[in-house]
C-alpha positions in Angstrom: 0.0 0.0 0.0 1.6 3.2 -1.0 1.6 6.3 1.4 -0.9 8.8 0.4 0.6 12.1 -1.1 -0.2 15.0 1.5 -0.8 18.7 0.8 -0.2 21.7 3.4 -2.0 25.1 3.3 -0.8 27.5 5.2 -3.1 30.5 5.6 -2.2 33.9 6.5 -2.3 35.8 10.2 1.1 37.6 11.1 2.2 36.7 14.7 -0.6 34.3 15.0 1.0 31.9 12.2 4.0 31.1 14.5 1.4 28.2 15.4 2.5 26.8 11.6 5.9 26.2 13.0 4.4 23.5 15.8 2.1 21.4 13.5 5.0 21.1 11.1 6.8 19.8 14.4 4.0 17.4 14.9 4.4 15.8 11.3 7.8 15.9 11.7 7.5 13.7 15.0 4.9 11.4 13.3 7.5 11.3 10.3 5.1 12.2 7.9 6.5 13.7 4.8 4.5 16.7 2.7 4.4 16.5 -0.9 3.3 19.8 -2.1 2.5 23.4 0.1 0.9 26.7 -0.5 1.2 29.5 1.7 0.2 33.1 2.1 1.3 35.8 4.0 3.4 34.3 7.3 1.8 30.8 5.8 4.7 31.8 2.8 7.1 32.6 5.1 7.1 29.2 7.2 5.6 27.1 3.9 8.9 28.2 2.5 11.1 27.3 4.8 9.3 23.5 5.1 9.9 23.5 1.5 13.6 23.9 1.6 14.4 21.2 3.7 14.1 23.0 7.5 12.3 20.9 10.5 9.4 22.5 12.4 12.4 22.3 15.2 15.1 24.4 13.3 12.3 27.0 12.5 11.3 27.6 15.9 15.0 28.0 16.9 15.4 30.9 14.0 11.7 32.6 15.3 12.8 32.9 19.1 16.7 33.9 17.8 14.8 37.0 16.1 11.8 38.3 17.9 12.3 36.6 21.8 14.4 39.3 22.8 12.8 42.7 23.0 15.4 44.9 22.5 17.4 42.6 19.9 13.7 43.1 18.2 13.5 46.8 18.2 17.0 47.4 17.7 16.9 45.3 14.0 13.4 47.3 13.8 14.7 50.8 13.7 17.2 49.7 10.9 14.2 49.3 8.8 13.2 53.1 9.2 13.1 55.2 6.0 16.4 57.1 6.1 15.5 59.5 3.8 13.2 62.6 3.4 11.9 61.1 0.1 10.7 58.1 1.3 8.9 59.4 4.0 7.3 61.7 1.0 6.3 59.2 -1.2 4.5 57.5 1.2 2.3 60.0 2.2 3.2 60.8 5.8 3.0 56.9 6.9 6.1 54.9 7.5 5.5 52.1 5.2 8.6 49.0 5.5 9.9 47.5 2.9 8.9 43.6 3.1 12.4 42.7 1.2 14.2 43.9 3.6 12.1 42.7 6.6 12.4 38.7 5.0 16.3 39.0 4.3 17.1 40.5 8.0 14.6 38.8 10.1 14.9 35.2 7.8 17.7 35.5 5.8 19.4 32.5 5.1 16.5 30.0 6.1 14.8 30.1 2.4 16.7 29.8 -0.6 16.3 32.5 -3.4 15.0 30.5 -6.1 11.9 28.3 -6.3 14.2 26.0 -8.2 16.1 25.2 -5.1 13.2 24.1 -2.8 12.5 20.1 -2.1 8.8 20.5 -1.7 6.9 22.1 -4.9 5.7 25.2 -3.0 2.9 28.1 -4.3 2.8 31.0 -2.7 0.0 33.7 -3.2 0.0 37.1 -3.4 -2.5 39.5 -4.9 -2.2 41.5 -7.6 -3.4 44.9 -6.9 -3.9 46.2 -10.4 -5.2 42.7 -11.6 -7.8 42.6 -9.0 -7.1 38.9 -8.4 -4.7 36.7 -6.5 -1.1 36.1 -8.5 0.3 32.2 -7.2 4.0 32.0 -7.8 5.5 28.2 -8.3 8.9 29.5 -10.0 11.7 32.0 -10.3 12.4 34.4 -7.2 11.3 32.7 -4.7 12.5 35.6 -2.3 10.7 38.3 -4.1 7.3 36.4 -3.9 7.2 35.9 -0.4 7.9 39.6 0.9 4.9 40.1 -1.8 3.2 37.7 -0.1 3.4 39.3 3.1 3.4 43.0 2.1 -0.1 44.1 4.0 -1.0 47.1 3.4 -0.2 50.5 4.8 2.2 48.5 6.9 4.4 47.2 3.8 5.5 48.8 0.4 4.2 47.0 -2.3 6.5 44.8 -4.4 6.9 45.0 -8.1 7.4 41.6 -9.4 7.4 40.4 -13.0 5.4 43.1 -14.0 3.1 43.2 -11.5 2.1 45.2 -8.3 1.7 43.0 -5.4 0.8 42.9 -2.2 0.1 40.5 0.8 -2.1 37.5 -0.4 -4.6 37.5 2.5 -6.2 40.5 0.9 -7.5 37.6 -1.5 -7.2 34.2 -0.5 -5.9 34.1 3.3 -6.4 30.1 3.1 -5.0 29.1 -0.5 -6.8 25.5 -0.7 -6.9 25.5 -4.7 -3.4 26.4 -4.9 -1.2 23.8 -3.6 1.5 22.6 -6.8 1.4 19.4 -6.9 -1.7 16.3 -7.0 -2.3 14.9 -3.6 -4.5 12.6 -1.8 -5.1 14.4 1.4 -4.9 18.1 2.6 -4.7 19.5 5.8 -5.3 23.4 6.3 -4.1 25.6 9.3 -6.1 28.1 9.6 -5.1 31.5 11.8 -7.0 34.1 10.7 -9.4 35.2 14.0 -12.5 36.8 14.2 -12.9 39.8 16.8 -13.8 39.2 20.3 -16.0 40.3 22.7 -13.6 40.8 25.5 -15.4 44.5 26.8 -19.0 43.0 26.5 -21.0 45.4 24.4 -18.5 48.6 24.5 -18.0 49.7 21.1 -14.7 49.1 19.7 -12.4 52.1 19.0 -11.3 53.0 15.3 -7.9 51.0 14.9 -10.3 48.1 16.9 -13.3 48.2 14.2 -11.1 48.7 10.7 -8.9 45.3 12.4 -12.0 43.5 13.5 -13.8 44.7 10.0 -11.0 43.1 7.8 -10.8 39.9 9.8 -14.6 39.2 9.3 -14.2 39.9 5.6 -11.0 37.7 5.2 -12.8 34.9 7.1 -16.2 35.3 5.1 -13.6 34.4 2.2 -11.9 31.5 4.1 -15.5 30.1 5.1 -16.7 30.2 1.4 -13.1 28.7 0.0 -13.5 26.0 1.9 -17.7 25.5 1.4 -15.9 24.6 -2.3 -13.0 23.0 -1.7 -12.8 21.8 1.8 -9.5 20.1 3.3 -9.6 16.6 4.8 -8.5 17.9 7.8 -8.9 21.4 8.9 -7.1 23.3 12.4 -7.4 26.3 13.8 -5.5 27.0 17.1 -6.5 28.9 19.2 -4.6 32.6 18.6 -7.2 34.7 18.9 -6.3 36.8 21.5 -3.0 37.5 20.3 -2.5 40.6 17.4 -1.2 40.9 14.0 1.8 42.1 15.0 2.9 40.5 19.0 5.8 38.8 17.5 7.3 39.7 20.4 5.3 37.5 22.3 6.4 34.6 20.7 6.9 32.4 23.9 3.3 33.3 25.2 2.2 32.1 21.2 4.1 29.0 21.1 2.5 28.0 25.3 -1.0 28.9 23.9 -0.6 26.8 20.8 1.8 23.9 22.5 -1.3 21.4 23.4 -2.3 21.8 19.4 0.5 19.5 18.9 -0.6 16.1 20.3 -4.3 17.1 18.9 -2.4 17.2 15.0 -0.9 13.9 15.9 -4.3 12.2 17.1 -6.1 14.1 14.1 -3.4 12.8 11.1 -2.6 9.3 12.6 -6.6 8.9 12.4 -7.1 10.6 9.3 -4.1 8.6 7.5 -5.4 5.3 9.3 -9.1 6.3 7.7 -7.3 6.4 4.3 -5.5 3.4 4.6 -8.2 1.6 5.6 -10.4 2.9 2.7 -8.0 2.1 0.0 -7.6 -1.6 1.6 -11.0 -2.1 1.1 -11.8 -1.1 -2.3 -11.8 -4.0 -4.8 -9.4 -4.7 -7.3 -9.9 -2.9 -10.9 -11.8 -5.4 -13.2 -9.2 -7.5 -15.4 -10.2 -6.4 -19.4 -11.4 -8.9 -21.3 -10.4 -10.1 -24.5 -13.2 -8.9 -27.1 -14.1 -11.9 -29.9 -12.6 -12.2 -32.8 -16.2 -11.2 -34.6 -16.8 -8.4 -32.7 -13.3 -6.5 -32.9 -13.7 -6.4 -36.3 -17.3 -5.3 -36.3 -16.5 -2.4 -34.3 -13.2 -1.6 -35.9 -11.0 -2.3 -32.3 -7.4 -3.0 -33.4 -5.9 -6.5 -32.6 -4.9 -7.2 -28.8 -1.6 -8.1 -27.6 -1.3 -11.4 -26.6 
C-alpha cells in the first residue's frame, strides 16, 4: 500500500501563524512527509522554509533567535526606518517598511532565493493589486514572492514583481486550498486568521479596533466560502485569537497557547491517515479487461490485442 501524497495550506495571520511552526513539528514527530505546500502571507514565510528542507524544530529555533528578545527586536526594527526625506514623501506621511528587507534580516538565510532550489513544490499567493485577483508563484524568485506575499497594506510597500504590483495574499485568498502545486490525496489546512472578540461585552470598539475587526470578518467570510468549495480533509485552527497581527514579540506566550495543538495534529493525522488506509484496503481490485471476440473486434473496428 503506498503512502498517500499529502498537501499543506498555510493560511495567512502575522504573529498568529507562528502556530505553523508547531504542526510542522508534529508531522515531523509522526515522520510524515509533505508532498506539495501553499502558503500566504506568514503561511509563505514558514511554507517556505518546510519547502527547503528546515524541521518545524530548526524554524522555531530561527523565530525565538529574532523576535524573543525585545530589544534585539526593536534594535533590527529601527534599521528598517526610511532614512530619507523622500521616502517618508512618497509614502504619504506613513512609514511604510519595505517587506524585502524585513524577509532578508529577520529570515535571511532560512529560504533559498529561487523556487528551483526548494525540495517541496511550493505556491505561494500574493494578490495583484492592479489585476484585481490573486497572482500564485510556483517558479523564479522565490525571495521576491514571499515579501509580496506578506506585504499588507499601509504597513508594507508594495512589491513589483514580473510586471506586476503586489501585495500580501490575505487581501484575496488568506487560506489558499486550490493552490497547492502538486496532486495529492489528502490536505490538511491551518487556519489562523481570528474573528474579533467580545472581550469588553457590548462597549464599542475604537477605530484602529473596528477597521482590524472589520477586515478579519471579511478575510474569514472568504476563508469560510473557499473552503464550502474546496474543503481540506482535515482542517485546524488553534487557538490565537487573542494575540494581534503584530505581537511577535510575544512569541513564547504564542508558542504555550498553541503547544497542546501539537498532540491534537498527531491524534487528528494518525486517524485521518489510518481512515485512508483503511479505505483504500477495502476497495476491490480494478476489473481485469477482457479479451473482445474475434467477430466483434472487427465489427466495431478495435485493433488487434496483444497477446
Amino acid at each position: 500500500m503506498s503512502t498517500p501524497r499529502i498537501g499543506l495550506v498555510l493560511g495567512g495571520g502575522g504573529a498568529r501563524g507562528l502556530a505553523h511552526i508547531v504542526v510542522v513539528e508534529a508531522l515531523d514527530e509522526l515522520g510524515v512527509r509533505v508532498d506539495a505546500i501553499s502558503g500566504t502571507s506568514i503561511g509563505a514565510i514558514f511554507g517556505a522554509g518546510t519547502a527547503a528542507g528546515l524541521t518545524g524544530r530548526s524554524m522555531r529555533e530561527v523565530a525565538l533567535e529574532n523576535f524573543r528578545n525585545r530589544a534585539k527586536l526593536v534594535a533590527k526594527l529601527w534599521e528598517l526606518r526610511p532614512t530619507k526625506l523622500i521616502e517618508l514623501w512618497q509614502s504619504g506621511g506613513s512609514v511604510q517598511i519595505d517587506p524585502e528587507k524585513v524577509l532578508e534580516l529577520f529570515i535571511g538565510p532560512m529560504i533559498p532565493e529561487r523556487f528551483e532550489d526548494l525540495v517541496i513544490p511550493l505556491s505561494v499567493t500574493t494578490t495583484d493589486f492592479y489585476g484585481w485577483q490573486a497572482e500564485h508563484f510556483r517558479k523564479g524568485d522565490l525571495r521576491k514572492a514571499v515579501a509580496a506575499s506578506m506585504a499588507i497594506p499601509v504597513l508594507f510597500k508594495p512589491v513589483a514583481h514580473e510586471g506586476r504590483v503586489l501585495v500580501d495574499g490575505g487581501v484575496v485568498d488568506p487560506l489558499p486550498l486550490t493552490s497547492l502545486p502538486a496532486p495529492v490525496d489528502l490536505t490538511i489546512a491551518v487556519d489562523v486568521m481570528p474573528y474579533p472578540e467580545a472581550h469588553h461585552g457590548t462597549k464599542l470598539p475604537g477605530a484602529r479596533e473596528a477597521i482590524m475587526g472589520a477586515t478579519q470578518i471579511l478575510m474569514q467570510a472568504v476563508v469560510a466560502e473557499k473552503i464550502r468549495h474546496n474543503p481540506p480533509d482535515l482542517l485546524l485552527r488553534p487557538k490565537v485569537s487573542g494575540f494581534a497581527v503584530l505581537d511577535f514579540h510575544r512569541i513564547d506566550e504564542i508558542f504555550t497557547a498553541v503547544e497542546p495543538l501539537k498532540d491534537e495534529v498527531k491524534r487528528r493525522v494518525d486517524r485521518l491517515l489510518s481512515s485512508e488506509t483503511t479505505t483504500a484496503e477495502a476497495l476491490p481490485p480494478p476489473p481485469q479487461k477482457k479479451r473482445l471476440p474475434k467477430a466483434l473486434r472487427l465489427l466495431t473496428g478495435a485493433k488487434p490485442e496483444k497477446s
